[in-house]
C-alpha positions in Angstrom: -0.8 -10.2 7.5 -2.8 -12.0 4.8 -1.4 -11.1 1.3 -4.2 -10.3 -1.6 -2.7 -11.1 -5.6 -4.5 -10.0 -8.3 -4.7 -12.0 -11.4 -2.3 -9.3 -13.5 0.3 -10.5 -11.0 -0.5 -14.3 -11.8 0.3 -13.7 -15.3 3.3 -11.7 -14.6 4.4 -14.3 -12.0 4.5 -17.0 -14.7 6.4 -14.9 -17.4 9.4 -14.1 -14.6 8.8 -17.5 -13.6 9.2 -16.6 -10.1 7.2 -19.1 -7.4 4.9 -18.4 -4.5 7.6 -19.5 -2.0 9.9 -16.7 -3.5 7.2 -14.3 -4.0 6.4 -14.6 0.0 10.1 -14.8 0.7 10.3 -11.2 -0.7 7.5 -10.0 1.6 8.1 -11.6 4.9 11.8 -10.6 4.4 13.0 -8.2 2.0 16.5 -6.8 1.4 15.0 -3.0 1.4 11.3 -1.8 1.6 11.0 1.7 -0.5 8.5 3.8 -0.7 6.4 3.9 -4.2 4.4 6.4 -5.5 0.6 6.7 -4.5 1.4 5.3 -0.5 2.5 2.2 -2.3 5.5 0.4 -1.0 8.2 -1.5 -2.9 9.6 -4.6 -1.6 12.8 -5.8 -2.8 15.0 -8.5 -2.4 18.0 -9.6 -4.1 18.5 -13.1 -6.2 21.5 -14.5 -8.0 22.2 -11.4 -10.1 18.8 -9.6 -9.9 16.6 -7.6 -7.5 12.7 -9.4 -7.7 10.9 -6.0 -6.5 7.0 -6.3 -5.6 5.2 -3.4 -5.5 2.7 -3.4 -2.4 -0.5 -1.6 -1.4 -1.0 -2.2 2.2 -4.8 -1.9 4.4 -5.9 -2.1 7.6 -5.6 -6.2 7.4 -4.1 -7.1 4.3 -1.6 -6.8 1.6 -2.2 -6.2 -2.0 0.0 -7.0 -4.4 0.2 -4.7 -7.5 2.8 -6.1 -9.4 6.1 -7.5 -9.7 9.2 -7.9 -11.9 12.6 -8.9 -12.3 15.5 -6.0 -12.7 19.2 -5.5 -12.9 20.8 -5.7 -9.5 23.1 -2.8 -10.8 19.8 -1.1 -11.4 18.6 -0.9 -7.7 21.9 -0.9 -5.7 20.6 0.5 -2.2 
């Protein structure tokens, strides 16, 4: 499914510096996918010492992405 990021996440991309490969790492396979508020979903995926969670708007055809950001792994133990 094609994956739609708006520029917000660009920026917020760059200040986590996390890359496209690990950004569609997270959504192809994530550790856990939650459920966000508003229908949106949040994709998580654990990395050396933190969870990278992406929170996700899907359509019909496509996947937006909202935003992400780097937490505490203790944070978001599933």
């Amino acid at each position: 499914m094609p994956v739609e990021i708006i520029e917000f996440v660009y920026k917020r991309k760059m200040a986590y510096e996390i890359t496209e490969d690990m950004l569609f790492d997270v959504i192809s396979a994530p550790d856990d996918i939650l459920q966000g508020y508003w229908g949106r979903q949040v994709y998580q995926k654990r990395l050396n010492g933190y969870v990278l969670r992406i929170i996700v708007e899907a359509h019909k055809n496509i996947i937006s992405v909202i935003t992400l950001y780097k937490a505490r792994s203790a944070r978001y133990e599933t």
